[in-house]
C-alpha positions in Angstrom: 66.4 134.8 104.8 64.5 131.4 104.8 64.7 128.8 102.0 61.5 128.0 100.9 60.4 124.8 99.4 60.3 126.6 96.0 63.9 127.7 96.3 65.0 124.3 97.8 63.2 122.6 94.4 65.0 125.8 92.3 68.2 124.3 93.4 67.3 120.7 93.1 66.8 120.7 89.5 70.0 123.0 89.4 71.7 120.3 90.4 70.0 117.3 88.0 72.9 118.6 85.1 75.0 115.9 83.9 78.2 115.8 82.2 78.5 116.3 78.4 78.5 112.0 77.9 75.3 112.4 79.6 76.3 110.6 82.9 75.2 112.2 86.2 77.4 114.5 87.9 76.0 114.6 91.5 74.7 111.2 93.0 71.8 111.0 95.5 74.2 109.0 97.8 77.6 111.9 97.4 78.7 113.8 100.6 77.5 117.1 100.6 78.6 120.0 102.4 77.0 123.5 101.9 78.5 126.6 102.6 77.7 130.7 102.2 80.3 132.6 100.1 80.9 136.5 101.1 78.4 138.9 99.1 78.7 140.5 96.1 76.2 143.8 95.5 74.3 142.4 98.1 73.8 138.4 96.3 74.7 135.8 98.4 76.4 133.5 96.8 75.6 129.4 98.6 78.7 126.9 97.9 77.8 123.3 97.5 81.0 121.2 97.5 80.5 117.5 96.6 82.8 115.7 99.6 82.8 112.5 98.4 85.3 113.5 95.4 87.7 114.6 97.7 90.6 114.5 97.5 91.1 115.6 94.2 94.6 114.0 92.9 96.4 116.3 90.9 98.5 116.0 88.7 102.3 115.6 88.6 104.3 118.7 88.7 106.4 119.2 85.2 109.2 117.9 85.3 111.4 120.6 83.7 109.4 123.9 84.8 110.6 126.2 87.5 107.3 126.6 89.6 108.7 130.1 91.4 110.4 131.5 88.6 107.7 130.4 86.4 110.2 129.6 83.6 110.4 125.8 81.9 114.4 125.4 83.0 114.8 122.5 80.0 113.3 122.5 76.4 112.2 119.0 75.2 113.0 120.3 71.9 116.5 120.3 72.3 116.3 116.9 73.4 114.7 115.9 70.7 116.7 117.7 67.9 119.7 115.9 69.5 118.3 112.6 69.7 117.6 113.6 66.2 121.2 114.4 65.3 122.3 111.5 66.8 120.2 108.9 65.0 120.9 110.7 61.5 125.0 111.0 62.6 124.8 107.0 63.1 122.5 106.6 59.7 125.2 108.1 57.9 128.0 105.9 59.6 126.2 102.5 58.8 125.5 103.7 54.8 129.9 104.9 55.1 130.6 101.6 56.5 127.8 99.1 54.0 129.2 101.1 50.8 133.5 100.3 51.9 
């Protein structure tokens, strides 16, 4: 199969989309590198990956989930609730101690 000028202008304004604030997505001057997926009921499917946004930085595992059990090993709620406890434990002492 040969791209033809009218398929090369197909995907050109394919890839004029910009972002939902309206600012463009894909720069005349990005890094380009085009690749051809497997097939799917005979479509070929063409893979255009924008080189100049890599790498992409990801972010920061969580601190208190368990990534191979796929459990969260601490709840923040519990945290909180103590912290909680502990700030209405002291409240209490200071009215005790202002009323004596």
């Amino acid at each position: 199969m040969k791209l033809t000028q009218e398929i090369i202008d197909q995907i050109q304004e394919a890839m004029l989309h910009t972002k939902k604030d309206g600012s463009i997505n894909w720069k005349d001057d990005d890094e380009l590198v085009v690749q051809l997926a497997g097939t799917f009921a005979n479509d070929r499917f063409i893979v255009i990956k924008n080189k100049t946004k890599d790498p992409v930085i990801s972010a920061e595992p969580h601190p208190y989930f368990d990534y191979e059990k796929k459990v969260f090993t601490k709840d923040g709620r519990e945290e909180y609730m103590k912290e909680q406890k502990e700030l209405a434990t002291k409240r209490l002492h200071n009215d005790i101690k202002k009323s004596q």
